[in-house]
N, C-alpha and C positions, 0 to 999 in steps of 0.2 A: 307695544313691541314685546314684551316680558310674555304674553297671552303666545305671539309667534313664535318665539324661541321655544317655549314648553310645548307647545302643539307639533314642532319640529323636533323636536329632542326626543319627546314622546314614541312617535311614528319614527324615527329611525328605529328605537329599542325594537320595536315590535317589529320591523323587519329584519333587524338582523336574526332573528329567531329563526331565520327562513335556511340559516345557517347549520342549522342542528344536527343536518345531514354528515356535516364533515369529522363525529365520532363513529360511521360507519368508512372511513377512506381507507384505514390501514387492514379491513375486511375482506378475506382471499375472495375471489369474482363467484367460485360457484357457490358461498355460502351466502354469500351480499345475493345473487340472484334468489337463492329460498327466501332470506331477509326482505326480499323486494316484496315476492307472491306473499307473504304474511302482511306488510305493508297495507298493499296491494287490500287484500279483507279486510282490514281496520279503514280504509280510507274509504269506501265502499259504504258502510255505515258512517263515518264518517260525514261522507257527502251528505244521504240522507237522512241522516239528524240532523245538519247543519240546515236541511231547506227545509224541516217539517217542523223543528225544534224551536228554529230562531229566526231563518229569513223570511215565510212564509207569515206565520203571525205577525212580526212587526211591520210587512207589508199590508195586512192587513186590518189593521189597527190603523194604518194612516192611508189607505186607498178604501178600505171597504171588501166588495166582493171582486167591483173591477182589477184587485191583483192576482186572481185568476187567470185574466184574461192575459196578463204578461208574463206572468208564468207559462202558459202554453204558447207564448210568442218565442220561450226562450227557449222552450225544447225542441221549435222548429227550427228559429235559427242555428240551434247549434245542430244538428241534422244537414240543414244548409253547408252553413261551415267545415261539418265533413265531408262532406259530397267533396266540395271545393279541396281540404284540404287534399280529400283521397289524389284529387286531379291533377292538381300542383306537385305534389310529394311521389304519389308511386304511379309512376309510369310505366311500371315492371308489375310482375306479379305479385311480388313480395315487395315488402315497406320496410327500410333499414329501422326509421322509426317510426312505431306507431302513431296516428293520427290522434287519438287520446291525447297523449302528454300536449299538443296543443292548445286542444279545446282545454285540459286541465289549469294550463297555464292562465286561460283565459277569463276561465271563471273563477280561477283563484285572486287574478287581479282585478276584477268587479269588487271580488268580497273583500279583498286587500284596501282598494280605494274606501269600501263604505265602512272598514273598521277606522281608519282616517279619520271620515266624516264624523263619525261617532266621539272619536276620542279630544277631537276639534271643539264638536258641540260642549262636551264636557267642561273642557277647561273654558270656554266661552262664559259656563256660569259661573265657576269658582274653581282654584287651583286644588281643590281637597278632592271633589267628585272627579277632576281630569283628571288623578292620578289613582283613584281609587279605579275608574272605571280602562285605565291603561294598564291596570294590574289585572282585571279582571281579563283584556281579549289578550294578554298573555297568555295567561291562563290557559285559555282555549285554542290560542292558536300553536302552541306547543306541539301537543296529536295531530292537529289537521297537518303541523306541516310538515314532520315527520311522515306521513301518509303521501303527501304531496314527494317528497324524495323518493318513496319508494315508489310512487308511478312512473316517475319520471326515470330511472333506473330500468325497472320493467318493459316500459313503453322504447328504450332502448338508447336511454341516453348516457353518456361516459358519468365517472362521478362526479369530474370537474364540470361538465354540463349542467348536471342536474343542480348542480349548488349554484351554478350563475345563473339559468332561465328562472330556478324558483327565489332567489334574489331579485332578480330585476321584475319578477310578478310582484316579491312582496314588498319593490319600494314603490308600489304602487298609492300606499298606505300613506307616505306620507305625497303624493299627488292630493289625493282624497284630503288628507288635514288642511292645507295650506288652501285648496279649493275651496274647505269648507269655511275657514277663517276671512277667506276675501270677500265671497258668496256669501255668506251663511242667513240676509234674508232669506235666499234662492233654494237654501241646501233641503227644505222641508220637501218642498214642490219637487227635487228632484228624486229623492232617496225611495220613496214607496217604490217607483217603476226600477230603482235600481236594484234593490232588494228582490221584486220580484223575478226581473230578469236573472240572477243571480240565482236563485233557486232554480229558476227551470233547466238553467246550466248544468247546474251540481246534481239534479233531478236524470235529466239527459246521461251525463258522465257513467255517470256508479250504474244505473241501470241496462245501458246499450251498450258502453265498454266494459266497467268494470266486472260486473257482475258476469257476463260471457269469460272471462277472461280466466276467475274460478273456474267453471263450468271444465275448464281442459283439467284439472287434478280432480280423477274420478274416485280414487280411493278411501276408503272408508277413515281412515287417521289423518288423511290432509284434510278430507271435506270438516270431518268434526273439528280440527282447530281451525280452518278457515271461516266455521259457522260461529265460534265463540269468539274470534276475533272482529267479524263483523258486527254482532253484538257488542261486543266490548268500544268498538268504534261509537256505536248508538248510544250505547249505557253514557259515554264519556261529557257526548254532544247534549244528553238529555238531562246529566247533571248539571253541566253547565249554566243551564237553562232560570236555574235556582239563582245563582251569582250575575251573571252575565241579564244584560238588556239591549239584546239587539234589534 
C-alpha cells in the first residue's frame, strides 16, 4: 500500500507541472500571442527530441526493429485523426480552433501515461530510484509543457483552456502509474508499442503542424529566433537524454 501512495503522490507532482502555464495569465493577449509563436519553435524541437532522443530508442531496445513499424502506424493514425477532427470541428472554412492542439493533447497524454509507467516501475523496485527517477521526468517535463501551453494558446485556446485540457492530458500520468502498479507483469508487453506510437504522434505534430505554422513568420529576425529556439527545444530534450531513461 506505501508502494501506491508514493506511485500516486509521485504522478500527481508531475502533473501539476502541466500548470506552469498560469505565470503567463496576467500577460496582455498580443504579447502572450508572440509568447505563444516562440513557444510554439521550442516545442517543435521539442517534440522531435522527445521522439528521436527518448521514445524512439527505448521502443527500440524492448521491441527491436518492429517499433518502426508503430511508429509509422502513429503517423497515419494521427493523419487519420485530423481528417476526422478537420470534419467534426470546421465545418466552416475557418477553424476557431486549430486541430493541432487536439492531436497535441493527445499525444501528450500517451507520453503523460508512459511517464506514469515509468515512475510506477521505479518505485516498484525501491523507494530511492522512484524518487530519483520522479525528479528526473520533472526535469524534463518542465519545457515540454511549457511548449505544450503555448500550442494550445496559439492553436486558439483561452488561457483558462489551455491550463485545464493540458491538466487533464497530464493527469494522464498518474492513470499510467496506478495502471502500472496493478498490471506491472503486463506493463513490459505494453510500453514498447506505446512508446512507439507516441513518437510517431510527436513526429506527426511538430512536422505537419508545427513546423508549417513557423513557415507564416517570413522575416529574417523572427525566422533566426524561431530557428535557435527550435534548437534550444532539441538541445534541452537531448540533454535530458544524459539523466533521464525513457
Amino acid at each position: 500500500m506505501a508502494t501506491a501512495v508514493n506511485i500516486l503522490l509521485a504522478t500527481t507532482i508531475v502533473s501539476l507541472v502541466s500548470l506552469i502555464g498560469v505565470f503567463f495569465l496576467s500577460v496582455r493577449e498580443a504579447l502572450l500571442r508572440q509568447v505563444a509563436m516562440l513557444l510554439v519553435a521550442f516545442a517543435s524541437g521539442g517534440l522531435i527530441g522527445g521522439a528521436f532522443f527518448h521514445l524512439i530508442p527505448a521502443a527500440l531496445t524492448l521491441a527491436g526493429e518492429r517499433a518502426f513499424s508503430v511508429v509509422v502506424l502513429g503517423l497515419v493514425l494521427f493523419f487519420v485523426l485530423e481528417k476526422f477532427l478537420y470534419w467534426r470541428h470546421c465545418h466552416e472554412e475557418t477553424c476557431e480552433v486549430h486541430n493541432f492542439t487536439y492531436l497535441n493533447l493527445l499525444g501528450d497524454g500517451v507520453h503523460n501515461f508512459l511517464d506514469g509507467t515509468l515512475i510506477a516501475g521505479s518505485f516498484l523496485v525501491n523507494v530511492e530510484l522512484g524518487i530519483i527517477t520522479t525528479t528526473v521526468v520533472l526535469f524534463h517535463e518542465i519545457p515540454q509543457e511549457l511548449g505544450d501551453f503555448g500550442v494550445l494558446i496559439y492553436g486558439g485556446f483561452s488561457r483558462a483552456q489551455a491550463l485545464g485540457y493540458n491538466l487533464l492530458s497530464a493527469l494522464s500520468a498518474v492513470g499510467g502509474g496506478m495502471c502500472a502498479y496493478f498490471f506491472s507483469v503486463y506493463v513490459r508487453d505494453l510500453q514498447a508499442p506505446l512508446l512507439a506510437f507516441a513518437a510517431g504522434g510527436f513526429l506527426y505534430i511538430a512536422l505537419v503542424d508545427l513546423l508549417p505554422e513557423l513557415h507564416k513568420r517570413r522575416k529574417l529576425g523572427e525566422s533566426i529566433v524561431q530557428l535557435t529556439l527550435m534548437l534550444l527545444g532539441l538541445a534541452v530534450l537531448w540533454a535530458t537524454k544524459f539523466v533521464a531513461h525513457d
